[in-house]
C-alpha positions, -999 to 999 in steps of 0.1 A, spaced: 419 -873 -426 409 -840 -409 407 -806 -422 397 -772 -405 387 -746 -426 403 -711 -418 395 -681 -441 385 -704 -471 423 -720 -465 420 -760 -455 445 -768 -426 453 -807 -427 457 -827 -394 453 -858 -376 446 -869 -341 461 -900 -324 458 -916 -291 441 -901 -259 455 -884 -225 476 -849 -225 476 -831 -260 505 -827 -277 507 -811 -307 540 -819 -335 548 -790 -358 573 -796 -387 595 -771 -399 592 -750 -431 599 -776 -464 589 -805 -444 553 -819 -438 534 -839 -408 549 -872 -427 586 -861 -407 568 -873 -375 553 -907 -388 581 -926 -367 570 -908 -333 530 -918 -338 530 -950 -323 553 -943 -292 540 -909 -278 501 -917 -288 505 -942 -260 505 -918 -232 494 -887 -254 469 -872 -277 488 -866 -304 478 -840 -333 504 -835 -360 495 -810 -389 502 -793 -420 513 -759 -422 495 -738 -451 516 -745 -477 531 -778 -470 517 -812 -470 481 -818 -473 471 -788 -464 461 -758 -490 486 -739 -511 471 -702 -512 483 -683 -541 486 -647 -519 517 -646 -503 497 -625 -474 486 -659 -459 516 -668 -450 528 -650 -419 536 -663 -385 504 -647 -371 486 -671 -395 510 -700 -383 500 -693 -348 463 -688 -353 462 -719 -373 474 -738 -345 450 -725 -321 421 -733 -346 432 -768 -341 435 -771 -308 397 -752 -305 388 -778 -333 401 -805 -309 389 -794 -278 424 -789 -260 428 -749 -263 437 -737 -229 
């Protein structure tokens, strides 16, 4: 279990396979649990990160609704993908 720390907020995520990243975003409501059935398959030719949104899933529940924005959606992503060494 991995967590990045952004702005005292911990992001959940998790890392599978090796090769081109590719990274699995759920929708609002859902978690990274929706893409447990895709793992195995596209972590065979992939490195596969799938996370938790702020909010959802494993990841923190902040009280102030001002962390939740699509600029913070975006930026969290990046984070990971810095964290993971794939940013281009």
């Amino acid at each position: 279990m991995l967590k990045l720390n952004r702005n005292g907020v911990n992001i959940y995520y998790e890392v599978h396979g090796s090769g081109p990243a590719l990274i699995l975003t759920h929708g609002y409501s859902a978690t990274s649990q929706m893409w447990k059935g895709q793992i195995e398959p596209l972590s065979k030719k992939h490195k596969l990160i799938i996370w938790d949104m702020r909010g959802h899933g494993q990841s923190d529940y902040p009280a102030d609704q001002s962390e939740y924005s699509e600029d913070h959606t975006v930026a969290d992503i990046a984070a990971i993908l810095d964290a993971t060494g794939d940013k281009t």
